[in-house]
C-alpha positions, 0 to 999 in steps of 0.5 A, a space after each residue: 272333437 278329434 285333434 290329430 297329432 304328430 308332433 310329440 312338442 305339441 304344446 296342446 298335449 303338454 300334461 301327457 309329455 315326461 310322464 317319466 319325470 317325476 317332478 313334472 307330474 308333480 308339478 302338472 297334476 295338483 297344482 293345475 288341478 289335473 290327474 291322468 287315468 291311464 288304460 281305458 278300463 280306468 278312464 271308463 271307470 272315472 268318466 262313470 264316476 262324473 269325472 270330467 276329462 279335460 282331454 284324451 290322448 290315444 292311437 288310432 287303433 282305439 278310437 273305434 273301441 272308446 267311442 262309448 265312453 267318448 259319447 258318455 263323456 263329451 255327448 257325441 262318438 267324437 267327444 264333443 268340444 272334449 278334445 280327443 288327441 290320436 297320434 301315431 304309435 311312434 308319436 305317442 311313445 315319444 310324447 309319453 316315454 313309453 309304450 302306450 299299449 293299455 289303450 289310452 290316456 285322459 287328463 282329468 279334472 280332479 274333483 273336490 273331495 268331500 268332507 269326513 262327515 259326507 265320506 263316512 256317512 253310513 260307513 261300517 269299515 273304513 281304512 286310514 293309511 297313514 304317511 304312505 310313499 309309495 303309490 303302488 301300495 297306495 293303489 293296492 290299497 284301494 283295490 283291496 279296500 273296494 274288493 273286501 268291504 271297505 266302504 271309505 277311504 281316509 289319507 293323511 296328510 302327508 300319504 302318497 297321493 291316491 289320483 297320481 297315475 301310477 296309484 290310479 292304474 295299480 288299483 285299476 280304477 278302484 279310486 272312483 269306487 270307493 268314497 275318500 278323503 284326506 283326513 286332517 290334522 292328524 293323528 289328532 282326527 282320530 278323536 273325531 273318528 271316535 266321536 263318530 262311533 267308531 273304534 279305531 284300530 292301529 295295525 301294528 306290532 306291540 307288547 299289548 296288541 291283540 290278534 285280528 281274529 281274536 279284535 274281530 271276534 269281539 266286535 259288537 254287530 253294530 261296531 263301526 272300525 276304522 283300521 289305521 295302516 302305517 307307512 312302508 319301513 317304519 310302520 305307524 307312528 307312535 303318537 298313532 298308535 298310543 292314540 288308537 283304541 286297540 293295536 292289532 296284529 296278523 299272527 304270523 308263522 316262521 321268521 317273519 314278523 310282517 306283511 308289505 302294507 298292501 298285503 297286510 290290509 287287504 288280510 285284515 279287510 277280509 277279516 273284518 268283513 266276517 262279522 258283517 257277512 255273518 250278521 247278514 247271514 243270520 238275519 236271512 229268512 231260512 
């Protein structure tokens, strides 16, 4: 259903209005139980993943290159009785706060996360992040964890959201990709991680810990890891640490001690997959 806008107060865009502002996305996004995926590579990505949008919100000029995803979504090229807003470029600036140039906007429904059980079923590698604030490392995160092997996504409670718009677009739709959940209460889940067969692993700095290559090594084919990533600035916390089967370390060169969070796990998610590929080379037929 194409709904033409020209009035950035229009009460029917409200969710898209001050994305600037960050305690209105607050507000708009879990307590009315939306998200926004912003550009259309993202909204392609969701919509592909069964999520429902609520509506869309683009300029003219893109209406022609979403009629697929608009069809996918609402069963006709015009969204159906999904109501698909098109404003002028100035009109969108002023609705959003800034220069929409990625395509479009869609307010989604958030889907209902699934329990630990369903996320880990079959998971080989898994990544807890734990307490994170900051939602580009949170998106980065994601689309490390989908390009390297990861197979499931754990949040703490108190970790950046992974659906805010900002987290979605970092990891370029990655989100819909790769199964997650929160994970609570935490740290005391990590004795249900375990109670699943997997060794759990803080990436941390400490007197006993052992270095990536040298934990990856020692896995057995058939180890199940969940590799725990602690917040920016104060890393993991301790009760974590001491709770976790093994610390791990990226040996580093020169000065520096550590890596941004980001940074660090998508190293240790390529390390981790090298026993796996290594398997499955093994297991090939010469």
């Amino acid at each position: 259903m194409i709904v033409t806008i020209d009035d950035p107060a229009d009460p029917r865009v409200a969710e898209y209005t001050s994305l600037t502002d960050l305690a209105l996305r607050t507000k708009v996004e879990p307590e009315q139980g939306l998200y926004l995926a912003e550009s259309s590579n993202v909204i392609r990505r969701a919509v592909a993943a069964d999520h429902r949008p609520r509506s869309f919100l683009m300029a003219p000029r893109w209406l022609e290159s979403m009629r697929d995803v608009l069809s996918e979504a609402g069963g006709d090229e015009s969204g159906g009785e999904i109501p698909v807003f098109v404003a002028p470029e100035e009109t969108l600036e002023a609705l959003t706060g800034f220069h929409l140039h990625r395509g479009a906007l869609a307010s989604m429904y958030r889907p209902e996360l699934p329990s630990l059980e369903e996320v880990l079923e079959g998971a080989r590698r898994v990544v807890v992040l734990e307490n994170l604030v900051d939602h580009t490392n949170v998106g980065a995160c994601v689309r490390s964890a989908a390009a390297l092997g990861i197979d499931a996504i754990l949040v703490t409670p108190s970790c950046a959201d992974p659906l805010y718009r900002r987290a979605v677009r970092v990891s370029m739709g990655t989100i819909f990709q790769v199964p997650w959940t929160r994970i609570t209460p935490w740290p005391q889940s990590i004795e249900t991680l375990r109670s699943l067969g997997f060794t759990v692993a803080a990436l941390a700095l400490s007197d006993d810990s052992v270095s990536l290559d040298e934990f990856s090594a020692s896995l057995a084919d058939d180890a199940r890891v969940a590799l725990v990533l602690g917040a920016e600035g104060d890393g993991l916390s301790r009760r974590t640490i001491a709770s976790c089967d093994a610390v791990v370390r990226i040996p580093m060169t020169g000065v520096v001690d550590s890596l941004n969070v980001a940074a660090a796990g998508a190293v240790a998610f390529w390390e981790l997959r090298r026993p796996l590929v290594e398997r499955s080379a093994k297991s090939k037929p010469e």
